[in-house]
N, C-alpha and C positions, 0 to 999 in steps of 0.2 A: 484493553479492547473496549470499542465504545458501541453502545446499541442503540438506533431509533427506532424504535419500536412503531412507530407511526411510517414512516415511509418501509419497513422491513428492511433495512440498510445497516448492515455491520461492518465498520473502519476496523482493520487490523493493521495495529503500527507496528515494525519487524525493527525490534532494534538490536545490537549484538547479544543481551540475554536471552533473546526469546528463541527459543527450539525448535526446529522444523515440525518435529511431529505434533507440539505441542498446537503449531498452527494449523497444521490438518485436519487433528480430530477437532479444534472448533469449527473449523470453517465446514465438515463433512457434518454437523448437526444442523449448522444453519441451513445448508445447502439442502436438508433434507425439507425441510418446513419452509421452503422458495421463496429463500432472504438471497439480498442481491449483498455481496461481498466486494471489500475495496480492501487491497491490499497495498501498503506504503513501506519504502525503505528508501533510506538514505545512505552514499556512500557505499561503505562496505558491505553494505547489509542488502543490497539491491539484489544480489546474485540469492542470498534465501530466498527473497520474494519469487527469482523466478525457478530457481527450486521447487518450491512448495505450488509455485500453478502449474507446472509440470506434470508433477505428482499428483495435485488434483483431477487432472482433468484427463488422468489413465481410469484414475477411480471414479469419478462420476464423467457418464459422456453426455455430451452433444450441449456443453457447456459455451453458450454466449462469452465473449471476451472482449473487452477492453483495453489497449495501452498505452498510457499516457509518461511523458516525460516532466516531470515537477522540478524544482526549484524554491527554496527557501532560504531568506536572506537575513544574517544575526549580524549584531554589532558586539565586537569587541573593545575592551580599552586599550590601550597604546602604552604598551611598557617603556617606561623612560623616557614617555612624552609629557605631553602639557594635562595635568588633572581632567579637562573633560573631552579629551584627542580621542577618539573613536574611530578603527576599523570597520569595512562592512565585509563580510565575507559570507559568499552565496554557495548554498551547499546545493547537489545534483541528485535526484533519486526517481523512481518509479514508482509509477502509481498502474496497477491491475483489478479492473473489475472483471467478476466474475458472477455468473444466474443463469439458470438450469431456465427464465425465459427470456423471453426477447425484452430488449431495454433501449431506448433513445440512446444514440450512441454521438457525444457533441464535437466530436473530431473524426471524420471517414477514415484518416490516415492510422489511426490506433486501432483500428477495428477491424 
């Protein structure tokens, strides 16, 4: 989990280890101290993410939201191919902001 402490902005990356609850109680301390939250999963892991804003936003209301559709693109090597043969494969995920205030929101359609 990464913190800017200068813009008040905390990135939570949801990957298969990480526990719903364990995303909650961070994110319901930051929420308390009126840090704006971003919440990422890829794959599999999209449906915690929206688990956990869910869940959020019973527990704290009248929470601002954002939803963005992301994409990230990795190169793999090519088994059985030529030494420097590389695949790209572009993986699909969700990206959820969330802040108890109002926040520039850069796509109408997510908001």
């Amino acid at each position: 989990m990464e913190e800017d402490t200068e813009a008040k902005t905390c990135l939570v990356k949801i990957t298969r280890q990480t526990g719903i609850r364990q995303v909650i109680n961070h994110v319901l301390q930051r929420l308390k101290d009126d840090w704006r939250i971003e919440l990422n999963g890829f794959s599999l892991d999209i449906s915690k993410v929206l688990h956990s804003t869910e869940i959020l936003k019973t527990r704290v209301p009248f929470l601002y939201q954002e939803t963005k559709f992301i994409s990230q693109e990795k190169e793999y090597p090519v088994k059985g191919g030529e030494e420097n043969e590389t695949r790209n494969k572009i993986f699909s995920g969700l990206s959820v902001t969330l802040s108890k205030n109002s926040f520039e929101v850069s796509d109408q359609v997510g908001y």
